[in-house]
C-alpha positions as CSV (number, residue, x, y, z in Angstrom):
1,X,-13.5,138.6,-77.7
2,X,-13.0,141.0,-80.5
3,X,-16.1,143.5,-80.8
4,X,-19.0,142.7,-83.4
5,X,-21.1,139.8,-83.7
6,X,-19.7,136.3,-81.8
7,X,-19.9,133.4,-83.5
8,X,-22.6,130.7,-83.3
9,X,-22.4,129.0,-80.2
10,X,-20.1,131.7,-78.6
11,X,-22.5,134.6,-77.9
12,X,-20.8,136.9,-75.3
13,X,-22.1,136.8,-72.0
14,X,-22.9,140.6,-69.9
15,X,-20.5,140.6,-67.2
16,X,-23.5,141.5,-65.1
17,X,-24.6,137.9,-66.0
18,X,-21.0,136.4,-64.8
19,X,-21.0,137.7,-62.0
20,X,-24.2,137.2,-61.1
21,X,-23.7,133.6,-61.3
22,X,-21.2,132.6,-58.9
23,X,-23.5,131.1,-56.9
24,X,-24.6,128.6,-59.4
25,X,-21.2,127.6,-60.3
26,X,-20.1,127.1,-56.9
27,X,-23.2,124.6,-56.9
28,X,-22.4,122.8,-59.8
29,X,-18.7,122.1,-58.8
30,X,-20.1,120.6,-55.0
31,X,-22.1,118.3,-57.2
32,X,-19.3,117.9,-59.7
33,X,-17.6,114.3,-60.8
34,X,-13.6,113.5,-59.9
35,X,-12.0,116.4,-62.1
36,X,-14.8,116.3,-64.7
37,X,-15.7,119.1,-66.6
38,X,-18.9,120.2,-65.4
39,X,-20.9,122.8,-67.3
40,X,-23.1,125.1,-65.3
41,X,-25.4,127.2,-66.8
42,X,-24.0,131.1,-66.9
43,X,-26.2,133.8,-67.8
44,X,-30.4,134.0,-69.1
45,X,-32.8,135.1,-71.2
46,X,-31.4,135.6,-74.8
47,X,-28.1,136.4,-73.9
48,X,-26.8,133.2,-75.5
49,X,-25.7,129.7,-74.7
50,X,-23.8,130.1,-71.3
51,X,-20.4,129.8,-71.1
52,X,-18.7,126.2,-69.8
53,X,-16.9,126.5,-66.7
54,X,-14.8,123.5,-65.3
55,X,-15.2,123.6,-61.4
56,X,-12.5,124.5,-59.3
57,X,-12.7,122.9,-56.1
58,X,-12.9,119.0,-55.8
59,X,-11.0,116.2,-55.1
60,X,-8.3,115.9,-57.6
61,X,-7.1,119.7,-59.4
62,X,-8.9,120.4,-62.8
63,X,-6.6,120.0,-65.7
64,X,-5.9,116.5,-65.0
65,X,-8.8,114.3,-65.8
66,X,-10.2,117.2,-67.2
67,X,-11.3,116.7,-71.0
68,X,-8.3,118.4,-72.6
69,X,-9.6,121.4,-73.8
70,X,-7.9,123.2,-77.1
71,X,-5.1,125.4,-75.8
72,X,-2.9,125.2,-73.1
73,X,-0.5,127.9,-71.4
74,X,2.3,125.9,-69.5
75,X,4.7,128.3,-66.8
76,X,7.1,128.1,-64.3
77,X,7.7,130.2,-61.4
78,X,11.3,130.7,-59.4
79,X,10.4,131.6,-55.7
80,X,12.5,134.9,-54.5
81,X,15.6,135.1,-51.9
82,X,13.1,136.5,-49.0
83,X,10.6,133.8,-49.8
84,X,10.2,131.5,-47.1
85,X,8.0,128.9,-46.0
86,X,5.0,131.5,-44.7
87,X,5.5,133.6,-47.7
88,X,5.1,130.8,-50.1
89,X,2.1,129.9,-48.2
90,X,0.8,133.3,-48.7
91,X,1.4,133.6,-52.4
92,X,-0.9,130.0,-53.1
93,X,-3.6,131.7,-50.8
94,X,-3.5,134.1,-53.1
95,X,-3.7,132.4,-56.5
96,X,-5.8,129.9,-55.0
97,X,-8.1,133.0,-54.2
98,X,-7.9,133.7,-57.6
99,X,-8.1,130.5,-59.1
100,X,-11.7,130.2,-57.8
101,X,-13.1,133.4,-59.2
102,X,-11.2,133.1,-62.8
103,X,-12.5,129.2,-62.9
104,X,-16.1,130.9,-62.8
105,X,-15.2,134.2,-65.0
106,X,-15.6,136.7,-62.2
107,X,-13.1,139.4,-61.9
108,X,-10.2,138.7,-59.2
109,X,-11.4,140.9,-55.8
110,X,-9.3,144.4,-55.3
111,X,-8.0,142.9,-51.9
112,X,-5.5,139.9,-53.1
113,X,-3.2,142.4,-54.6
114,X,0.4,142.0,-52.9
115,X,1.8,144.3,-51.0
116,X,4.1,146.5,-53.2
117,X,2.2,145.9,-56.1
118,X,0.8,149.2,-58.4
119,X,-0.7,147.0,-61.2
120,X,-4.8,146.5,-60.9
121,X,-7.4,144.2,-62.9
122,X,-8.5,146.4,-66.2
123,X,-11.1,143.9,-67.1
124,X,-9.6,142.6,-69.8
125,X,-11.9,139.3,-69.6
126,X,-14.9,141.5,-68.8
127,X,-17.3,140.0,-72.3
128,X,-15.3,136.9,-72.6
129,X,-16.2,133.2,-71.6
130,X,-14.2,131.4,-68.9
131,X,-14.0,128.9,-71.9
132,X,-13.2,125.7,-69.6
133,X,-10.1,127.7,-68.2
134,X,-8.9,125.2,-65.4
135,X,-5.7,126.1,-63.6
136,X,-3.4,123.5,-62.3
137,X,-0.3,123.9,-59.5
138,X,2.7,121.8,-58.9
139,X,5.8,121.8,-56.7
140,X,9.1,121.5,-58.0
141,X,11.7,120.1,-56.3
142,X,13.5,122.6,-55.0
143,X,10.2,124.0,-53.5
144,X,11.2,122.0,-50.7
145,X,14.2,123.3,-49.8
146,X,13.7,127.2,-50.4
147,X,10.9,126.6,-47.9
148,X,12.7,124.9,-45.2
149,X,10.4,121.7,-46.4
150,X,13.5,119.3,-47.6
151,X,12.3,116.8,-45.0
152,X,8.6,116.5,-46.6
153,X,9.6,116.3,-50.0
154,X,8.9,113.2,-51.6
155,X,11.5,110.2,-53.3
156,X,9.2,110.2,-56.2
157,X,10.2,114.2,-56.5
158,X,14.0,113.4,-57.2
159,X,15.3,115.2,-60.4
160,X,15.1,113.7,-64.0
161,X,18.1,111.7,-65.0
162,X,19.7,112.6,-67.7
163,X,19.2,110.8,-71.0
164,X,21.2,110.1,-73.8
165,X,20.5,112.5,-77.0
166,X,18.7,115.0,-74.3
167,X,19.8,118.6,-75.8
168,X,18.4,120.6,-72.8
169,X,18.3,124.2,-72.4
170,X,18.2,124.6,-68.5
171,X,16.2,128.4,-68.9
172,X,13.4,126.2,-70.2
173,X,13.4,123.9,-67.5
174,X,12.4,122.9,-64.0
175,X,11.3,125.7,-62.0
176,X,9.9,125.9,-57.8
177,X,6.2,126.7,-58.9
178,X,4.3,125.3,-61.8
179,X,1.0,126.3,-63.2
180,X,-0.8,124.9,-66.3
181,X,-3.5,126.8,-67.9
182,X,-5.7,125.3,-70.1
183,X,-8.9,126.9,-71.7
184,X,-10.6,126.9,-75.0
185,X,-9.7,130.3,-75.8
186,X,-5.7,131.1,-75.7
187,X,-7.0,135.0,-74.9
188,X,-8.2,133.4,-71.6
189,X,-5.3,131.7,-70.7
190,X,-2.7,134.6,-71.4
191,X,-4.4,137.0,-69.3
192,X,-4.6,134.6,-66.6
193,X,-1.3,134.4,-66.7
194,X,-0.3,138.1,-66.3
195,X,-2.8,138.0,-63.2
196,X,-0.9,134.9,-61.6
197,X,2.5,137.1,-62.5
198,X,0.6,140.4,-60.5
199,X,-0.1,138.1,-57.9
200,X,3.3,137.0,-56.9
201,X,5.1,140.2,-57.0
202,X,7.9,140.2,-54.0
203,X,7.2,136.5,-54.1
204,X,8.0,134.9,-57.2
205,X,9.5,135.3,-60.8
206,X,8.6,133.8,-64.2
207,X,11.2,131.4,-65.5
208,X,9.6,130.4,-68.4
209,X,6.6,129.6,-70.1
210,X,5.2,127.7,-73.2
211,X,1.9,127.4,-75.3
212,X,0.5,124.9,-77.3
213,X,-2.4,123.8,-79.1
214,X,-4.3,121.0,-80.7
215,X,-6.0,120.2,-83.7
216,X,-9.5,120.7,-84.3
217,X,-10.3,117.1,-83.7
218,X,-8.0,116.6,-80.6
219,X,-6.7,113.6,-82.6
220,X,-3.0,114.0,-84.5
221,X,0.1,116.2,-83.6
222,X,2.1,117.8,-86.1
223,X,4.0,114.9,-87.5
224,X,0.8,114.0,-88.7
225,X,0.1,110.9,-86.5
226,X,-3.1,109.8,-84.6
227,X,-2.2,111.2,-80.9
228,X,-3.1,109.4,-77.5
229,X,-4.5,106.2,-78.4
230,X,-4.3,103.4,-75.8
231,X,-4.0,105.6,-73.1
232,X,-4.9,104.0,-70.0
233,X,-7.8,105.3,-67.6
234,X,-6.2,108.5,-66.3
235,X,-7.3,107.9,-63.0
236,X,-4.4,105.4,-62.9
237,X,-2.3,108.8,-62.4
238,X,-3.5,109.9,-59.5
239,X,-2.4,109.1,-56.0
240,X,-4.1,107.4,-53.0
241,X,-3.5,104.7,-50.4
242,X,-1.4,104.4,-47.6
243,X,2.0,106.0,-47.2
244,X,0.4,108.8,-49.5
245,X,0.9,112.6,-47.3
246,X,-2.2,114.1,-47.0
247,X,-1.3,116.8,-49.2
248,X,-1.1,114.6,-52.1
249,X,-3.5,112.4,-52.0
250,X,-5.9,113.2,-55.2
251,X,-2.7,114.4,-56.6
252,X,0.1,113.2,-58.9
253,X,3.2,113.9,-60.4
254,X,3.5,115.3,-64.4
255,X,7.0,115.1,-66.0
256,X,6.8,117.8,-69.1
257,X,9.2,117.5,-72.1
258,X,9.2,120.3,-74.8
259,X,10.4,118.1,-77.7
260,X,11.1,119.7,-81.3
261,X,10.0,117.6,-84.3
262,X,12.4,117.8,-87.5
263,X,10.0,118.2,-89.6
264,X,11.5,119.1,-92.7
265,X,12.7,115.7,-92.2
266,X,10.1,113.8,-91.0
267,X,7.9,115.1,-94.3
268,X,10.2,113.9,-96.6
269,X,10.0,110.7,-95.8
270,X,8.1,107.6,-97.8
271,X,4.9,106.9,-95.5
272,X,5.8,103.3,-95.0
273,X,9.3,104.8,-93.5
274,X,7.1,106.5,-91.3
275,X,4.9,104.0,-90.8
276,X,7.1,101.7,-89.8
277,X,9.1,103.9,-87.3
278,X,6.3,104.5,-85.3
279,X,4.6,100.7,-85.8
280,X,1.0,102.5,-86.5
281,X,-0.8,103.5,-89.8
282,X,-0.9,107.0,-90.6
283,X,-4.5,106.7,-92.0
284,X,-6.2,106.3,-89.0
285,X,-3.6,105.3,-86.4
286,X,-4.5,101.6,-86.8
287,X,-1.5,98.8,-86.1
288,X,0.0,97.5,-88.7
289,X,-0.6,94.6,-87.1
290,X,-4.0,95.3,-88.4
291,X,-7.3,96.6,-86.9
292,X,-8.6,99.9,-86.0
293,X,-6.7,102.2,-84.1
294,X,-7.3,100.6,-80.5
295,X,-7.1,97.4,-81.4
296,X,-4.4,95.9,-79.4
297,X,-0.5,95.9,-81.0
298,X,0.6,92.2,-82.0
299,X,3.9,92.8,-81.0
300,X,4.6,88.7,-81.9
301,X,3.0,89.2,-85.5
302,X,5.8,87.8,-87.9
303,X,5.7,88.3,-91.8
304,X,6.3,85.0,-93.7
305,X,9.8,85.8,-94.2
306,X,10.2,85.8,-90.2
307,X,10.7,89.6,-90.0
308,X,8.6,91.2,-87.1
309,X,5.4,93.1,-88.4
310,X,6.1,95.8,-85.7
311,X,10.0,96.6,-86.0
312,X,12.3,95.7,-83.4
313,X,12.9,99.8,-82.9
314,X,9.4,101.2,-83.8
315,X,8.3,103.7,-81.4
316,X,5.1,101.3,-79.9
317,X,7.2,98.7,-79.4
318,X,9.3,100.1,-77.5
319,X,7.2,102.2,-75.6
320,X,4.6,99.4,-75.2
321,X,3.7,98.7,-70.9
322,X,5.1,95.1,-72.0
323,X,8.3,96.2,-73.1
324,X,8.6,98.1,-69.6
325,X,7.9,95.8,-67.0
326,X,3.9,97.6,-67.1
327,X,5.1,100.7,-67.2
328,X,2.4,103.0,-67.9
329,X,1.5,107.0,-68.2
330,X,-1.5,109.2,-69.0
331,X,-0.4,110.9,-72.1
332,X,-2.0,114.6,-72.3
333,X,-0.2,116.3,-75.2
334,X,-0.1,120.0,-77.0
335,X,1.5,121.1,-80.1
336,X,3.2,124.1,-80.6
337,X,4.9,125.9,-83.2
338,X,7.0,129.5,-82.3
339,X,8.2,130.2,-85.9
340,X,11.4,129.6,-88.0
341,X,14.5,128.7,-86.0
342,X,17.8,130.7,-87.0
343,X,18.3,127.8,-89.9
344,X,15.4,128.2,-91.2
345,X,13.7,124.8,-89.8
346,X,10.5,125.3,-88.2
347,X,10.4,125.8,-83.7
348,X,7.3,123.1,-83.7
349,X,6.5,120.0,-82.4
350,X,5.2,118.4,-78.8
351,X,4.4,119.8,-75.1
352,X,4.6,116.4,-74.1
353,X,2.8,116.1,-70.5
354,X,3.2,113.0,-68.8
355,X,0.8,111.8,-65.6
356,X,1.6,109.5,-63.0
357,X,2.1,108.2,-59.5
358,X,5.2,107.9,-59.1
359,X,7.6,109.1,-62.1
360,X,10.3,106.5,-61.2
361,X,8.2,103.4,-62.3
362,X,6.5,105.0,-64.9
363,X,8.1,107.8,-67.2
364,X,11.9,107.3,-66.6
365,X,12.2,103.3,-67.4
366,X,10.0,104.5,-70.4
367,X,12.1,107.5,-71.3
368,X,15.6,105.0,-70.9
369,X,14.3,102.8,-73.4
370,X,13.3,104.9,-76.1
371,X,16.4,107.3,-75.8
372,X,18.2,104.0,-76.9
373,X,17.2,103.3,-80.1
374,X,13.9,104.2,-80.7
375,X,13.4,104.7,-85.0
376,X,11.2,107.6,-84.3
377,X,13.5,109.4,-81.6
378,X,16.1,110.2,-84.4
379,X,13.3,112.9,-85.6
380,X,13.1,114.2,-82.5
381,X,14.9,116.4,-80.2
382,X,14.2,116.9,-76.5
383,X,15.0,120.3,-75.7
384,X,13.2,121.4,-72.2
385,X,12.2,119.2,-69.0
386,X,10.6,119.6,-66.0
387,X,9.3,117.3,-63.1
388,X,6.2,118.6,-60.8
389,X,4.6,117.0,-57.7
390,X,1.0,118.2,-58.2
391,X,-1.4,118.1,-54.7
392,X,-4.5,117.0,-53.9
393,X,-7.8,119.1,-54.7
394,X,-8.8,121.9,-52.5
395,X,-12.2,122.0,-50.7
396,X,-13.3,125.3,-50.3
397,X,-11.8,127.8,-47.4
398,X,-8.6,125.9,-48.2
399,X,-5.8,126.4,-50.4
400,X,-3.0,124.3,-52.9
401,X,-1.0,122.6,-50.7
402,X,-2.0,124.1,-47.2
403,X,-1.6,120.6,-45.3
404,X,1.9,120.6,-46.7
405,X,3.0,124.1,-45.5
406,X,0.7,124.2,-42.4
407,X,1.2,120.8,-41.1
């Protein structure tokens, strides 16, 4: 945090006061709800309101029923050629390690630095707030086979199919590792990010990473529109059951689209145009079937003249559980915007992050139906994918994914 007076509510904490407060965190995530974020009180006397931390350990990751908090730093990792199995299981102790005391604002201990490495911790985060940093891991899948794992990995992991209209840029996509940082503060989650880089030296290599944001409200996306609503409970993304591995129950699987929005375009376009491609009011995000904005769509709703209320291509239609044979997905969604493109248009528009159990029944049929005809997909472009299997929560003394690469 930038030296001088904090603003109200975010008083900086002594580090003195962070780290002498690990204990109490530790306590408040044992006690802590599936994934919620739990506040534990950081710091005393008049040193300010503490800072919120989400807990680490539990039974599902933090960062996916998490409330979403107001940034998000999205990267992908490449495993190197030596990296094998025990390696790879070496490199999560690690960031596991490190997840725990980051997750609670401590400094990261001397003694996970890799072999080879010359960079230290320089206490960049020293007076800031963990500001609900949570930090999520996933498995990509060709995790599986640069660790001799191609047996364990699972049907639900099989690539993406390719979609008609897709522009991708492989560079921006896919990826062995994954790792989602999300915090209230995006100084938080880019140092983070240079520790998990430190971290894997010999082990593992960036191949890309993305940022985003949302509105002050959490509510509408850059296109202006009412973001999220009807999203179903997101505990429906996470695995359990039988014929779930051990390593993923709690877990799930996240798809993640970068998708530009045209908006130069989209802006200069009538509202009921816009209206009507996406079946929703711009006002509020109400139907235009009528309502507030989670009332139920009447996707039967006629005008006199016979013409459907809700087009036959608008976006809701289309993407509505009915329309897919109940397909469903817990939508958790950044903007972003990385300046002027060569033409002038503006980089912006959607980190689109899609939760579920199994990505085959849920995002793809989805995905099929809107890449064919969908009135809202024709200001869109879809320009980076990936496809994750995140694991289970980790107890403490354990680490992401250890019953896969120890079993």
């Amino acid at each position: 945090m930038a030296a001088g007076r904090a603003p109200a509510g975010r008083r900086r904490v002594s580090r003195r006061a962070l780290l002498g407060a690990g204990g109490l965190a530790a306590l408040a995530g044992a006690g802590a709800g599936a994934g919620a974020a739990t506040v534990a009180a950081l710091g005393s006397g008049d040193e300010g309101p503490a800072p919120a931390v989400v807990p680490f350990h539990g039974p599902h990751q933090a960062g996916i029923l998490t409330a979403r908090q107001s940034h998000v730093r999205l990267a992908a990792f490449d495993l190197g050629a030596r990296t094998d199995r025990g390696r790879a299981a070496a490199l999560l102790r690690r960031w596991t390690s490190a997840a725990e005391h980051l997750a609670r604002g401590e400094a990261v201990p001397p003694g996970l630095e890799p072999p080879g490495s010359r960079s230290v911790e320089t206490g960049v985060l020293a007076d800031s707030s963990p500001a609900r940093l949570t930090l999520t891991f996933g498995l990509g899948p060709n995790f599986f086979d640069r660790t001799g794992l191609a047996a364990a990995r699972p049907e639900a992991l099989t690539p993406l199919p390719a979609f008609p209209e897709d522009q991708l840029d492989p560079a921006r996509g896919d990826g062995d590792l994954l790792v989602q940082l999300g915090a209230d503060d995006p100084f938080v989650t880019t140092h983070v990010l240079r520790v998990l880089q430190r971290l894997a030296h010999g082990e593992a290599k960036l191949r890309w990473t993305m940022t985003g944001f949302t509105a002050a409200d959490g509510r509408r996306n850059l296109m202006g529109q009412v973001d999220g609503t009807n999203n179903p409970d997101p505990a429906r993304a996470l695995l359990d059951g039988p014929g779930v591995p051990t390593w993923l129950a709690g877990g799930s699987y996240v798809v993640i689209r970068r998708i530009r929005m045209l908006l130069d375009h989209w802006d200069g376009l009538p509202l009921p145009h816009r209206e009507q491609a996406l079946g929703r009011r711009a006002s509020d995000g109400a139907p235009l079937t009528g309502g507030a904005e989670r009332t139920p769509v009447d996707l039967a709703a006629v005008r006199p003249d016979g013409v459907p209320v809700i087009a036959t291509n608008a976006h809701v239609r289309l993407a509505a559980p009915a329309s897919n044979s109940g397909a469903t997905m817990v939508r958790r969604s950044w903007s972003y915007h990385d300046g002027p493109r060569g033409d002038g248009t503006p980089d912006a528009g959607l980190l689109f992050l899609a939760w579920q159990p199994d990505p085959r029944t849920g995002f793809v049929p989805v995905q099929n139906r809107l890449s064919r005809g969908d009135a809202l997909s024709r200001y869109l472009v879809h320009e980076a994918s990936a496809l994750f299997a995140v694991p289970g929560g980790v107890r403490p003394g354990e680490y992401v994914a250890q019953a896969l690469l120890e079993g």
